[in-house]
C-alpha positions in Angstrom: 36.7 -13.0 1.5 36.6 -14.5 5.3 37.2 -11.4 6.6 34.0 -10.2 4.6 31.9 -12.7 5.9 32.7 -12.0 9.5 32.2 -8.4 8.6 28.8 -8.5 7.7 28.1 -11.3 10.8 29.7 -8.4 13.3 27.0 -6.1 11.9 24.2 -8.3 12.2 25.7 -8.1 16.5 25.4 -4.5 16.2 22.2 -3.7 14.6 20.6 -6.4 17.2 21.5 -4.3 20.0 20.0 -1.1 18.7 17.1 -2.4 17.4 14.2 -2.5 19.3 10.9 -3.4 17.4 9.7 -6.2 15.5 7.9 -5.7 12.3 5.6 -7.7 10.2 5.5 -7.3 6.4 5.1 -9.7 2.9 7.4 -8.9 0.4 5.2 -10.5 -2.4 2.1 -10.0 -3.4 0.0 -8.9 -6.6 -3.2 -6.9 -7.9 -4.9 -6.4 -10.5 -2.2 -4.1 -11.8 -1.2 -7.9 -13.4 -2.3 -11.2 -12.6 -3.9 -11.2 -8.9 -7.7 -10.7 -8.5 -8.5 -7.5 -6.4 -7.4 -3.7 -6.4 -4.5 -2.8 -5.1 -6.8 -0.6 -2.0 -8.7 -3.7 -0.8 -5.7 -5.9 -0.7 -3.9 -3.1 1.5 -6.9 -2.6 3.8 -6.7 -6.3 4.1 -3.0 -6.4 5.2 -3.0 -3.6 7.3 -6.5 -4.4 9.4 -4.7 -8.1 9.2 -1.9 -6.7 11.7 0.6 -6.1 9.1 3.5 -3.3 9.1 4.5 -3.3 5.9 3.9 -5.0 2.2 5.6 -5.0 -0.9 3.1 -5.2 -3.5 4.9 -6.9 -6.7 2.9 -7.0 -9.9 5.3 -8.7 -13.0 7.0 -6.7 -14.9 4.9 -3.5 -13.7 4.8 -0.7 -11.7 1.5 1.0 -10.3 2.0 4.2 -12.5 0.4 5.8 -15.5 -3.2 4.7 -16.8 -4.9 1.2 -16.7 -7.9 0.2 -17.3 -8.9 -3.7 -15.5 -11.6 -5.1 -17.2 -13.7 -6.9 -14.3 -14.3 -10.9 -15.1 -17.5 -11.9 -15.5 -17.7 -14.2 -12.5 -20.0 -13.5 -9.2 -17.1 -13.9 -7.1 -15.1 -11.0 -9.3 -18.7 -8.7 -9.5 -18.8 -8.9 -5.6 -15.4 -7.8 -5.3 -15.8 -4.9 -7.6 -19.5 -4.1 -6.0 -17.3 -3.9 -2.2 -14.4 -1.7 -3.7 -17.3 0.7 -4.7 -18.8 0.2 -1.7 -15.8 0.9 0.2 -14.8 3.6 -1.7 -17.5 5.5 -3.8 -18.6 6.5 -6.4 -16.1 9.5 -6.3 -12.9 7.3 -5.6 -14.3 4.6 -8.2 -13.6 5.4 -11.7 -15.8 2.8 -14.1 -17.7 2.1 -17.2 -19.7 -0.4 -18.8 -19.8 -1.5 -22.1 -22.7 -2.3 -24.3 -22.4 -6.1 -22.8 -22.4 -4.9 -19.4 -18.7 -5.6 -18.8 -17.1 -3.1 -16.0 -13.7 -1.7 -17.0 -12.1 0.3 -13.8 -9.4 2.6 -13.7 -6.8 1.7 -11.8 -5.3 4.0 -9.3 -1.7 4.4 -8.8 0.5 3.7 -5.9 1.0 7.5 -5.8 -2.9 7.9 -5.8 -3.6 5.3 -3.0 -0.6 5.4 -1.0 -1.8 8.5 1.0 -5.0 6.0 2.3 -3.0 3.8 4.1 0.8 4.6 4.9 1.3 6.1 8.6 4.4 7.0 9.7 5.7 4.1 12.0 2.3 2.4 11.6 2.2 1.2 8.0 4.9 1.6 5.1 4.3 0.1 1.6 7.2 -0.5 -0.4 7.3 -0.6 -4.1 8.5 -3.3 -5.7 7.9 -5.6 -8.7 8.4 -9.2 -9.7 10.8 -9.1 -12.5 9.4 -11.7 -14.7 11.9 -14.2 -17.0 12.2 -16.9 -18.6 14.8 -19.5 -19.8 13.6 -21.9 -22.9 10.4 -23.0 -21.1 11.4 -22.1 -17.7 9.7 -19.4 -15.7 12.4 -17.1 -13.9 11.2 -14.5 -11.5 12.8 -12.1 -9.3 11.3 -9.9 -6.5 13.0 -6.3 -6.8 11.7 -4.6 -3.0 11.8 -0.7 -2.9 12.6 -0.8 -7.0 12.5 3.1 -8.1 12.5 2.3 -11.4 11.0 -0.5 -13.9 13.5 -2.6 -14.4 13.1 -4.9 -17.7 14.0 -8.2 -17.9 17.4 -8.9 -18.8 17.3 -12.2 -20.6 20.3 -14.8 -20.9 21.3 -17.9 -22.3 21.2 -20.3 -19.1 18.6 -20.2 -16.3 21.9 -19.4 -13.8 22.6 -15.9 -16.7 19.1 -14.8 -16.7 19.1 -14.7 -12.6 22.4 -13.0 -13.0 21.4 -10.3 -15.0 18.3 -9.3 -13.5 20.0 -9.0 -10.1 23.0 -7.0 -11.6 19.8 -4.7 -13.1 18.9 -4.2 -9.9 22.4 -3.6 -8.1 23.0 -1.1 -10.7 19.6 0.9 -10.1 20.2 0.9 -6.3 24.0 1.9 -7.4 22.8 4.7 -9.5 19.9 6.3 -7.3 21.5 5.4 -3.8 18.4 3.9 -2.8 18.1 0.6 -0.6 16.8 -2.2 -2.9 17.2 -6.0 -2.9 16.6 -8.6 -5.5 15.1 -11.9 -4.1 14.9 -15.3 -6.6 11.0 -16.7 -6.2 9.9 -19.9 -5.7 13.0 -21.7 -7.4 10.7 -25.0 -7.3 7.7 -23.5 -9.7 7.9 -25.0 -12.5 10.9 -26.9 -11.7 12.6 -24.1 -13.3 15.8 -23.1 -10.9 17.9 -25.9 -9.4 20.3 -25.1 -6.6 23.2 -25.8 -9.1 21.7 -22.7 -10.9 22.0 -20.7 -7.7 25.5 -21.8 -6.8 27.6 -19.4 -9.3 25.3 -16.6 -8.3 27.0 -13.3 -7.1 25.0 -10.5 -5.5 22.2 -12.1 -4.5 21.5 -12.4 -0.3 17.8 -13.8 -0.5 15.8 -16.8 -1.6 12.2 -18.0 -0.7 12.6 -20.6 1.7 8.7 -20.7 1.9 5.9 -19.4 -1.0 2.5 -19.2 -0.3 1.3 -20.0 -3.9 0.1 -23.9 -4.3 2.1 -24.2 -7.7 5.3 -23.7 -6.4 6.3 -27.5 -5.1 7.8 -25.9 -1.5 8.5 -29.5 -0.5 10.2 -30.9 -3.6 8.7 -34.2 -4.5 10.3 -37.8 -4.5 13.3 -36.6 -6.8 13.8 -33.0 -6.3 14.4 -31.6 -3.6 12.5 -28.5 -1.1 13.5 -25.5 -0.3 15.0 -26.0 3.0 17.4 -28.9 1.6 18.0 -26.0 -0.8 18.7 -23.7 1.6 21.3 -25.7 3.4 22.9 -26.4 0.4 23.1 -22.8 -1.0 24.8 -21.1 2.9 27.3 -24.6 2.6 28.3 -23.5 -0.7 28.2 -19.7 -0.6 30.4 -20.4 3.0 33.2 -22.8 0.9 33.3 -19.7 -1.8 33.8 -17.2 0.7 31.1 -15.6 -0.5 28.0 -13.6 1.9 25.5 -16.3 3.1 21.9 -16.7 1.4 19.3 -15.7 3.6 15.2 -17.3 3.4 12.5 -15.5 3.0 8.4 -16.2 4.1 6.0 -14.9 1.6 2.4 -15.2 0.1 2.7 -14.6 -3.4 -0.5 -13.5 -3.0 -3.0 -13.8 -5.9 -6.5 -14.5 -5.0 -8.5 -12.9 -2.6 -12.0 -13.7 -3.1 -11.7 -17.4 -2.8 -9.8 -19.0 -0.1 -8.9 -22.4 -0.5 -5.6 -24.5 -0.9 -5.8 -24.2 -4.9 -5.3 -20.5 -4.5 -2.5 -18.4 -4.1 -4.1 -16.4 -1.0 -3.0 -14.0 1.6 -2.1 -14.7 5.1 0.4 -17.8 4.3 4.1 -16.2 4.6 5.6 -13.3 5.9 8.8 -11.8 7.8 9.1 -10.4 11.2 12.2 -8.0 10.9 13.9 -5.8 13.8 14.4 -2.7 12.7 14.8 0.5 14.2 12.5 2.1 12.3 9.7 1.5 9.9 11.3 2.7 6.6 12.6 0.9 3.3 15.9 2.3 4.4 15.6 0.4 8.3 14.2 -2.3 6.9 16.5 -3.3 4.3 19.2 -2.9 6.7 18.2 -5.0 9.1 17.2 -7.7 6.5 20.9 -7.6 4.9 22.4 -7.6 8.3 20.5 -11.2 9.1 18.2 -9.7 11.6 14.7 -11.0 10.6 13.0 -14.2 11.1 10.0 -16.1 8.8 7.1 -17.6 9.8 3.9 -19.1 9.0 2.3 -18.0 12.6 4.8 -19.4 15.2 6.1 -15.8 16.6 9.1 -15.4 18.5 9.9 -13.3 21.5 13.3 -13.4 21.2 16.1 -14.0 18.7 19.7 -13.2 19.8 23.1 -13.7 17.5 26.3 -13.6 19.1 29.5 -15.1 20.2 28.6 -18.1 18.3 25.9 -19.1 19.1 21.6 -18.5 18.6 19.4 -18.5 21.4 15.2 -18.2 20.5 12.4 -17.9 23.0 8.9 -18.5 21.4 5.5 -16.9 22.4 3.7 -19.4 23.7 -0.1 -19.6 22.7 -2.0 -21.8 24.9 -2.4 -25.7 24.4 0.0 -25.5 21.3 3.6 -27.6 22.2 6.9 -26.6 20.1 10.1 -28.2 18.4 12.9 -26.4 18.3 15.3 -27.6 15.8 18.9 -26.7 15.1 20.3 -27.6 11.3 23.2 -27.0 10.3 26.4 -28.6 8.0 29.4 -29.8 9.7 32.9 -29.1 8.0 34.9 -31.7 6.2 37.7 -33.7 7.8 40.6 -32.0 6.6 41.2 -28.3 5.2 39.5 -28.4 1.6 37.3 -31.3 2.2 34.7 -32.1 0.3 31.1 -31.9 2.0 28.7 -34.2 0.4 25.2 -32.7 -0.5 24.1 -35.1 2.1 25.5 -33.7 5.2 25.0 -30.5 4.3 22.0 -29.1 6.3 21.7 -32.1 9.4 19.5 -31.9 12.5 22.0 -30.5 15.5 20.1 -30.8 18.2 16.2 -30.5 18.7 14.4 -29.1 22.1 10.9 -29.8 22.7 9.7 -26.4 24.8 9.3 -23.0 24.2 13.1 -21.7 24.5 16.2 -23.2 23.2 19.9 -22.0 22.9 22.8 -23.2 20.6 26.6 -22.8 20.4 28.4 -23.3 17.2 31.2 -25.9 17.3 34.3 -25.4 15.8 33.6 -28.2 13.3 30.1 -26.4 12.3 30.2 -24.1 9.7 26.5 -22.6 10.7 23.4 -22.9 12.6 19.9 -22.2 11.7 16.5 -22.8 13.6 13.5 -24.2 13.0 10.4 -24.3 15.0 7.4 -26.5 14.5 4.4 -25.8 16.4 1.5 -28.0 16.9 -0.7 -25.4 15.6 -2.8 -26.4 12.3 -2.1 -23.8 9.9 -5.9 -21.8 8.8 -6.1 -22.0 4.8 -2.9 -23.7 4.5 -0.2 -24.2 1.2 -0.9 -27.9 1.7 -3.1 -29.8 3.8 -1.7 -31.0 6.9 0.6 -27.8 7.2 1.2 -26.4 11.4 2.6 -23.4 12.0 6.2 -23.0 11.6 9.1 -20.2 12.1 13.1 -20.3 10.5 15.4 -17.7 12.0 18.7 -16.9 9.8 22.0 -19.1 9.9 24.4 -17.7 12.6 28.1 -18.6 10.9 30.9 -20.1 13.3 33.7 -17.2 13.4 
Protein backbone atom coordinates (compact mmCIF):
# COMPACT_ATOMS: atom_id res chain seq x y z
CA UNK A 1 0.00 0.00 0.00
CA UNK A 2 3.24 2.46 0.49
CA UNK A 3 4.25 1.79 -2.73
CA UNK A 4 0.62 3.07 -3.87
CA UNK A 5 0.85 6.12 -2.15
CA UNK A 6 4.14 7.13 -3.57
CA UNK A 7 2.70 6.12 -6.81
CA UNK A 8 0.07 8.45 -7.03
CA UNK A 9 2.51 11.34 -5.26
CA UNK A 10 5.09 10.66 -8.40
CA UNK A 11 2.19 11.50 -10.69
CA UNK A 12 1.13 14.44 -9.07
CA UNK A 13 5.44 15.53 -10.08
CA UNK A 14 4.56 14.61 -13.56
CA UNK A 15 1.42 16.11 -14.40
CA UNK A 16 2.90 19.50 -12.64
CA UNK A 17 5.43 19.71 -15.23
CA UNK A 18 3.18 19.37 -18.26
CA UNK A 19 0.62 21.35 -17.14
CA UNK A 20 0.55 24.77 -17.93
CA UNK A 21 -2.84 26.69 -17.06
CA UNK A 22 -4.67 27.38 -14.09
CA UNK A 23 -8.39 27.06 -14.10
CA UNK A 24 -11.12 28.31 -11.95
CA UNK A 25 -14.36 26.28 -11.49
CA UNK A 26 -17.16 25.46 -8.32
CA UNK A 27 -17.98 22.02 -8.13
CA UNK A 28 -21.30 22.86 -6.28
CA UNK A 29 -23.95 24.68 -6.95
CA UNK A 30 -27.89 24.37 -7.56
CA UNK A 31 -30.99 25.78 -9.66
CA UNK A 32 -34.12 25.62 -9.72
CA UNK A 33 -33.89 22.15 -11.21
CA UNK A 34 -34.20 21.52 -7.03
CA UNK A 35 -33.76 23.74 -4.25
CA UNK A 36 -31.68 26.97 -5.35
CA UNK A 37 -33.54 30.17 -6.52
CA UNK A 38 -32.67 31.00 -10.29
CA UNK A 39 -32.53 29.07 -13.70
CA UNK A 40 -29.92 27.22 -14.46
CA UNK A 41 -29.03 30.13 -17.64
CA UNK A 42 -28.66 33.15 -15.29
CA UNK A 43 -26.71 31.30 -12.80
CA UNK A 44 -24.13 30.27 -15.66
CA UNK A 45 -24.07 33.76 -17.24
CA UNK A 46 -23.27 34.77 -13.72
CA UNK A 47 -20.25 32.38 -13.36
CA UNK A 48 -18.88 32.73 -16.58
CA UNK A 49 -19.03 36.88 -16.78
CA UNK A 50 -17.77 36.29 -12.94
CA UNK A 51 -14.29 34.94 -14.51
CA UNK A 52 -15.07 31.41 -13.99
CA UNK A 53 -13.75 28.32 -16.23
CA UNK A 54 -15.81 25.74 -15.34
CA UNK A 55 -18.95 24.77 -12.87
CA UNK A 56 -20.51 21.78 -11.81
CA UNK A 57 -24.04 22.53 -11.40
CA UNK A 58 -25.40 19.82 -8.66
CA UNK A 59 -29.13 19.85 -8.07
CA UNK A 60 -30.14 16.73 -5.30
CA UNK A 61 -30.96 13.81 -6.56
CA UNK A 62 -31.49 15.29 -10.16
CA UNK A 63 -30.27 15.69 -13.35
CA UNK A 64 -31.18 18.66 -15.84
CA UNK A 65 -33.14 16.23 -18.29
CA UNK A 66 -36.66 15.49 -19.37
CA UNK A 67 -39.63 18.07 -18.58
CA UNK A 68 -40.11 20.39 -15.42
CA UNK A 69 -42.15 22.80 -14.81
CA UNK A 70 -40.75 25.59 -11.65
CA UNK A 71 -43.54 27.21 -10.31
CA UNK A 72 -42.17 30.95 -9.66
CA UNK A 73 -42.66 32.02 -5.67
CA UNK A 74 -44.63 34.71 -5.18
CA UNK A 75 -42.06 37.10 -3.71
CA UNK A 76 -40.72 40.47 -5.59
CA UNK A 77 -37.40 39.31 -5.27
CA UNK A 78 -38.34 35.80 -7.16
CA UNK A 79 -40.87 38.01 -9.86
CA UNK A 80 -37.67 40.14 -10.68
CA UNK A 81 -35.68 37.20 -11.32
CA UNK A 82 -38.11 35.67 -13.57
CA UNK A 83 -38.97 39.23 -15.31
CA UNK A 84 -34.69 39.43 -16.07
CA UNK A 85 -34.56 35.66 -17.37
CA UNK A 86 -37.25 36.83 -19.80
CA UNK A 87 -35.66 39.80 -20.33
CA UNK A 88 -32.42 38.20 -21.05
CA UNK A 89 -33.74 35.70 -23.01
CA UNK A 90 -37.17 36.22 -24.68
CA UNK A 91 -40.13 35.49 -25.17
CA UNK A 92 -38.97 32.75 -27.71
CA UNK A 93 -36.31 31.03 -25.28
CA UNK A 94 -38.89 31.51 -22.24
CA UNK A 95 -41.50 28.94 -22.09
CA UNK A 96 -44.33 30.19 -19.26
CA UNK A 97 -47.82 30.30 -18.13
CA UNK A 98 -49.98 31.69 -15.70
CA UNK A 99 -52.66 30.35 -13.86
CA UNK A 100 -55.90 31.77 -12.92
CA UNK A 101 -54.09 33.29 -9.61
CA UNK A 102 -51.50 34.79 -11.64
CA UNK A 103 -48.74 32.27 -10.58
CA UNK A 104 -45.92 31.79 -13.34
CA UNK A 105 -44.94 28.15 -13.93
CA UNK A 106 -41.65 27.98 -16.43
CA UNK A 107 -40.36 25.22 -18.24
CA UNK A 108 -37.22 24.43 -17.41
CA UNK A 109 -34.66 23.87 -20.07
CA UNK A 110 -32.19 21.12 -19.95
CA UNK A 111 -28.52 21.00 -19.74
CA UNK A 112 -28.61 19.65 -23.28
CA UNK A 113 -30.86 22.68 -24.22
CA UNK A 114 -28.67 25.42 -22.54
CA UNK A 115 -25.38 23.98 -22.67
CA UNK A 116 -24.82 25.19 -26.34
CA UNK A 117 -25.27 29.19 -24.76
CA UNK A 118 -22.38 29.01 -22.80
CA UNK A 119 -19.65 26.15 -23.16
CA UNK A 120 -16.60 27.31 -25.47
CA UNK A 121 -13.98 25.12 -26.12
CA UNK A 122 -11.04 26.02 -23.66
CA UNK A 123 -13.03 29.04 -22.54
CA UNK A 124 -15.91 27.57 -20.51
CA UNK A 125 -16.85 23.74 -19.72
CA UNK A 126 -19.84 22.78 -17.47
CA UNK A 127 -19.71 19.57 -16.07
CA UNK A 128 -22.72 17.60 -15.02
CA UNK A 129 -23.05 16.52 -11.79
CA UNK A 130 -25.51 15.96 -8.99
CA UNK A 131 -25.66 16.07 -5.23
CA UNK A 132 -26.53 12.66 -4.28
CA UNK A 133 -28.85 13.27 -1.43
CA UNK A 134 -28.93 10.71 1.88
CA UNK A 135 -29.77 10.43 4.95
CA UNK A 136 -28.96 8.30 8.13
CA UNK A 137 -31.84 8.31 11.05
CA UNK A 138 -32.07 12.15 11.11
CA UNK A 139 -28.84 12.90 9.56
CA UNK A 140 -28.56 14.59 6.24
CA UNK A 141 -25.80 12.76 4.05
CA UNK A 142 -24.79 14.23 0.71
CA UNK A 143 -22.44 13.43 -1.88
CA UNK A 144 -21.26 15.60 -4.92
CA UNK A 145 -20.99 13.03 -8.02
CA UNK A 146 -18.82 15.63 -10.76
CA UNK A 147 -19.14 14.57 -14.54
CA UNK A 148 -22.06 11.86 -13.26
CA UNK A 149 -23.46 10.31 -16.71
CA UNK A 150 -26.09 8.80 -15.15
CA UNK A 151 -28.66 9.46 -12.06
CA UNK A 152 -27.34 7.68 -9.59
CA UNK A 153 -30.03 6.92 -6.65
CA UNK A 154 -29.25 7.01 -3.25
CA UNK A 155 -27.94 3.99 -1.82
CA UNK A 156 -29.13 3.95 1.71
CA UNK A 157 -27.29 2.04 4.75
CA UNK A 158 -27.52 1.28 8.22
CA UNK A 159 -24.72 3.72 9.68
CA UNK A 160 -23.86 7.29 8.54
CA UNK A 161 -20.12 5.68 7.60
CA UNK A 162 -22.50 2.69 5.12
CA UNK A 163 -24.57 5.20 3.53
CA UNK A 164 -21.24 7.30 2.40
CA UNK A 165 -19.89 4.01 1.35
CA UNK A 166 -22.43 3.08 -0.83
CA UNK A 167 -23.13 6.08 -2.63
CA UNK A 168 -19.39 6.43 -3.56
CA UNK A 169 -19.13 2.71 -4.63
CA UNK A 170 -22.42 3.87 -6.92
CA UNK A 171 -20.42 6.11 -8.31
CA UNK A 172 -17.03 4.05 -8.86
CA UNK A 173 -19.18 1.55 -10.46
CA UNK A 174 -20.82 4.06 -13.05
CA UNK A 175 -17.33 5.57 -13.85
CA UNK A 176 -16.25 1.65 -14.03
CA UNK A 177 -18.99 0.83 -16.38
CA UNK A 178 -18.99 3.87 -18.91
CA UNK A 179 -15.12 4.71 -18.60
CA UNK A 180 -15.87 8.13 -17.89
CA UNK A 181 -13.82 10.40 -15.31
CA UNK A 182 -16.12 10.94 -12.33
CA UNK A 183 -15.46 11.63 -8.57
CA UNK A 184 -17.61 11.40 -5.55
CA UNK A 185 -16.92 14.29 -3.00
CA UNK A 186 -18.63 14.04 0.87
CA UNK A 187 -20.34 17.80 1.52
CA UNK A 188 -20.22 19.75 4.24
CA UNK A 189 -19.63 16.82 6.86
CA UNK A 190 -20.44 19.61 9.70
CA UNK A 191 -24.24 20.42 8.39
CA UNK A 192 -26.28 19.16 10.56
CA UNK A 193 -23.66 17.66 12.59
CA UNK A 194 -24.34 14.79 10.57
CA UNK A 195 -20.73 13.09 9.54
CA UNK A 196 -17.94 12.99 12.11
CA UNK A 197 -14.41 12.23 11.03
CA UNK A 198 -14.72 8.77 12.81
CA UNK A 199 -17.47 8.24 10.03
CA UNK A 200 -14.84 9.14 7.37
CA UNK A 201 -12.04 7.06 8.75
CA UNK A 202 -13.23 3.43 7.40
CA UNK A 203 -13.96 5.06 4.07
CA UNK A 204 -12.39 3.42 0.91
CA UNK A 205 -12.61 5.17 -2.44
CA UNK A 206 -13.20 8.33 -1.60
CA UNK A 207 -10.12 11.28 -2.44
CA UNK A 208 -12.19 14.49 -1.64
CA UNK A 209 -13.86 16.36 1.15
CA UNK A 210 -15.09 20.02 1.54
CA UNK A 211 -12.55 21.64 3.52
CA UNK A 212 -14.60 24.99 2.97
CA UNK A 213 -18.71 25.28 2.00
CA UNK A 214 -20.04 28.37 1.15
CA UNK A 215 -23.63 27.72 2.57
CA UNK A 216 -24.09 29.52 6.18
CA UNK A 217 -25.72 26.23 7.71
CA UNK A 218 -22.91 24.10 7.35
CA UNK A 219 -20.79 25.03 10.84
CA UNK A 220 -17.22 25.27 8.64
CA UNK A 221 -15.58 26.13 11.93
CA UNK A 222 -16.99 23.51 14.30
CA UNK A 223 -18.13 25.20 17.47
CA UNK A 224 -16.86 24.86 21.17
CA UNK A 225 -17.18 20.90 21.09
CA UNK A 226 -16.92 19.77 17.58
CA UNK A 227 -14.56 20.36 15.63
CA UNK A 228 -13.96 22.38 11.78
CA UNK A 229 -13.06 21.23 8.82
CA UNK A 230 -9.46 21.83 8.75
CA UNK A 231 -8.87 19.91 12.16
CA UNK A 232 -10.94 17.40 10.10
CA UNK A 233 -8.80 17.46 7.43
CA UNK A 234 -5.57 16.85 9.31
CA UNK A 235 -7.08 14.19 10.98
CA UNK A 236 -8.48 12.30 7.88
CA UNK A 237 -4.65 12.52 5.59
CA UNK A 238 -2.99 11.28 9.32
CA UNK A 239 -5.23 8.44 9.33
CA UNK A 240 -5.74 7.59 5.63
CA UNK A 241 -1.42 7.85 5.77
CA UNK A 242 -1.29 5.07 8.96
CA UNK A 243 -3.80 2.76 6.76
CA UNK A 244 -1.80 3.08 3.74
CA UNK A 245 -4.48 4.21 2.07
CA UNK A 246 -4.53 7.42 -0.87
CA UNK A 247 -4.62 10.84 1.00
CA UNK A 248 -7.98 12.91 1.32
CA UNK A 249 -7.84 15.93 -0.67
CA UNK A 250 -10.12 19.59 0.32
CA UNK A 251 -12.15 21.04 -1.67
CA UNK A 252 -13.49 25.11 -1.89
CA UNK A 253 -17.03 25.41 -2.95
CA UNK A 254 -20.27 27.63 -2.84
CA UNK A 255 -23.02 25.40 -2.48
CA UNK A 256 -24.65 27.96 -4.13
CA UNK A 257 -28.44 28.53 -3.47
CA UNK A 258 -29.60 32.00 -3.62
CA UNK A 259 -28.91 34.50 -6.00
CA UNK A 260 -31.20 37.18 -5.66
CA UNK A 261 -30.39 38.13 -2.12
CA UNK A 262 -26.87 38.41 -1.03
CA UNK A 263 -26.27 38.38 2.53
CA UNK A 264 -24.52 36.04 5.14
CA UNK A 265 -27.90 34.12 5.80
CA UNK A 266 -27.70 32.87 2.24
CA UNK A 267 -26.09 30.28 0.49
CA UNK A 268 -24.71 32.67 -2.39
CA UNK A 269 -22.28 32.44 -5.11
CA UNK A 270 -18.83 33.73 -5.21
CA UNK A 271 -17.71 32.17 -1.67
CA UNK A 272 -15.49 28.89 -2.68
CA UNK A 273 -14.01 27.61 -5.54
CA UNK A 274 -10.83 25.59 -7.05
CA UNK A 275 -7.99 26.70 -9.18
CA UNK A 276 -6.82 23.43 -10.84
CA UNK A 277 -3.76 23.03 -13.43
CA UNK A 278 -4.72 21.15 -16.06
CA UNK A 279 -3.65 20.79 -19.44
CA UNK A 280 -6.70 21.27 -20.83
CA UNK A 281 -10.14 22.45 -20.08
CA UNK A 282 -12.13 19.10 -20.17
CA UNK A 283 -13.81 16.73 -17.48
CA UNK A 284 -11.24 14.37 -18.54
CA UNK A 285 -8.02 17.10 -17.76
CA UNK A 286 -9.59 18.18 -15.01
CA UNK A 287 -10.32 15.30 -13.05
CA UNK A 288 -6.91 14.19 -13.66
CA UNK A 289 -5.20 16.82 -12.40
CA UNK A 290 -7.59 16.96 -9.32
CA UNK A 291 -6.84 13.09 -8.45
CA UNK A 292 -3.13 13.70 -9.04
CA UNK A 293 -3.17 16.60 -6.15
CA UNK A 294 -2.67 19.41 -8.52
CA UNK A 295 -5.32 22.07 -7.55
CA UNK A 296 -5.48 24.55 -4.87
CA UNK A 297 -8.76 26.28 -3.00
CA UNK A 298 -9.41 29.52 -2.17
CA UNK A 299 -11.71 32.15 -1.10
CA UNK A 300 -9.84 34.99 -3.24
CA UNK A 301 -6.06 34.72 -2.19
CA UNK A 302 -4.64 33.41 -5.75
CA UNK A 303 -1.49 31.87 -6.16
CA UNK A 304 1.18 32.27 -8.77
CA UNK A 305 2.88 29.41 -8.12
CA UNK A 306 2.48 25.97 -6.50
CA UNK A 307 5.33 23.38 -6.94
CA UNK A 308 5.42 19.62 -5.37
CA UNK A 309 8.60 17.80 -5.40
CA UNK A 310 11.43 16.18 -3.70
CA UNK A 311 9.78 16.73 -0.53
CA UNK A 312 9.01 19.60 -0.18
CA UNK A 313 6.05 22.63 -1.33
CA UNK A 314 7.11 25.90 -2.33
CA UNK A 315 3.97 28.80 -3.03
CA UNK A 316 4.37 32.28 -4.44
CA UNK A 317 1.15 34.37 -3.96
CA UNK A 318 -0.19 37.23 -6.27
CA UNK A 319 0.20 40.02 -4.47
CA UNK A 320 -2.70 42.68 -4.57
CA UNK A 321 -1.77 45.95 -3.37
CA UNK A 322 -1.89 46.98 0.45
CA UNK A 323 -3.13 43.41 1.39
CA UNK A 324 -0.11 41.53 3.76
CA UNK A 325 -0.06 37.48 3.83
CA UNK A 326 0.58 34.43 6.27
CA UNK A 327 1.89 31.67 5.00
CA UNK A 328 1.29 28.69 7.11
CA UNK A 329 2.69 25.14 6.97
CA UNK A 330 0.47 22.32 9.00
CA UNK A 331 1.23 19.19 9.13
CA UNK A 332 1.32 15.89 11.71
CA UNK A 333 4.58 14.66 12.92
CA UNK A 334 5.14 10.75 13.17
CA UNK A 335 5.07 8.89 16.44
CA UNK A 336 8.23 8.02 18.33
CA UNK A 337 8.64 4.55 17.47
CA UNK A 338 7.44 2.33 14.46
CA UNK A 339 3.57 1.86 15.12
CA UNK A 340 3.12 4.73 17.47
CA UNK A 341 0.21 6.03 18.31
CA UNK A 342 -0.45 9.85 17.08
CA UNK A 343 -2.85 11.55 19.31
CA UNK A 344 -5.81 13.52 17.60
CA UNK A 345 -3.93 16.39 19.01
CA UNK A 346 -0.78 16.53 17.18
CA UNK A 347 -2.23 15.64 14.27
CA UNK A 348 -2.41 18.69 11.91
CA UNK A 349 0.24 21.32 14.02
CA UNK A 350 1.54 24.65 12.67
CA UNK A 351 5.16 23.89 11.02
CA UNK A 352 6.38 26.92 10.29
CA UNK A 353 4.54 30.21 9.38
CA UNK A 354 6.13 33.14 6.82
CA UNK A 355 4.73 36.48 6.80
CA UNK A 356 5.38 37.59 2.89
CA UNK A 357 4.23 36.73 -0.25
CA UNK A 358 6.48 33.48 -0.99
CA UNK A 359 7.36 30.68 1.22
CA UNK A 360 9.06 27.23 0.73
CA UNK A 361 8.91 23.97 2.92
CA UNK A 362 10.89 20.71 3.11
CA UNK A 363 9.32 17.63 4.65
CA UNK A 364 11.36 16.15 7.58
CA UNK A 365 11.84 12.71 7.98
CA UNK A 366 9.68 12.75 11.12
CA UNK A 367 6.75 14.55 9.11
CA UNK A 368 4.34 12.47 7.55
CA UNK A 369 2.87 15.63 5.33
CA UNK A 370 2.76 19.22 4.71
CA UNK A 371 -0.07 21.38 3.66
CA UNK A 372 -0.32 25.28 3.29
CA UNK A 373 -2.42 27.80 4.29
CA UNK A 374 -2.53 31.32 3.40
CA UNK A 375 -4.32 34.15 5.19
CA UNK A 376 -4.54 37.36 3.56
CA UNK A 377 -5.49 40.56 5.14
CA UNK A 378 -8.12 40.96 2.61
CA UNK A 379 -11.92 41.15 4.04
CA UNK A 380 -13.86 38.70 2.26
CA UNK A 381 -17.04 40.65 0.11
CA UNK A 382 -20.41 38.79 1.17
CA UNK A 383 -18.70 36.50 3.45
CA UNK A 384 -19.78 32.73 5.15
CA UNK A 385 -19.30 34.48 8.39
CA UNK A 386 -18.64 37.93 9.40
CA UNK A 387 -15.16 38.71 9.94
CA UNK A 388 -14.02 36.16 7.19
CA UNK A 389 -10.44 37.48 4.87
CA UNK A 390 -9.43 35.88 2.09
CA UNK A 391 -7.80 32.68 2.33
CA UNK A 392 -6.15 29.81 -0.02
CA UNK A 393 -5.13 25.80 1.13
CA UNK A 394 -2.85 24.00 -1.36
CA UNK A 395 -3.00 19.98 -1.08
CA UNK A 396 -0.74 17.94 1.46
CA UNK A 397 2.65 16.98 -0.17
CA UNK A 398 3.49 13.37 1.66
CA UNK A 399 7.19 12.74 2.97
CA UNK A 400 8.54 9.84 0.63
Amino acid sequence: MRTFILLIFSITFSLTSHAQQWYKGNLHTHSYWSDGDDFPEMIMDWYKSGGYDFIGLSDHNTLAEGEKWKLIPDSHAHRQGFQKYLDKYGEEWVTYKKDKRNRIQVKLKTLAEYRPLFEEEGEFLIIQSEEVTDAYEDKPIHMNVTNVQELIEPEHGNSVTEVMQNNINAANRQRQKTGKPMFPHINHPNFGWAITVDDMIPLTGERFFEVYNGHPLVHNYGDSTRIGMEKMWDILITSYLQAGKPIMYGLATDDAHSYHVYNTDQSNPGRGWVMVRAEELTPEALIAAMEAGDFYSTTGVILEEVTYGNDSLALKVKKEGGIDYRIQFWGTKKGGAEGDEISRDAMGVLLKEVKGTEAHYKLQEDELYVRAKIISTKPKVNPFQEGDVEVAWTQPVVYD
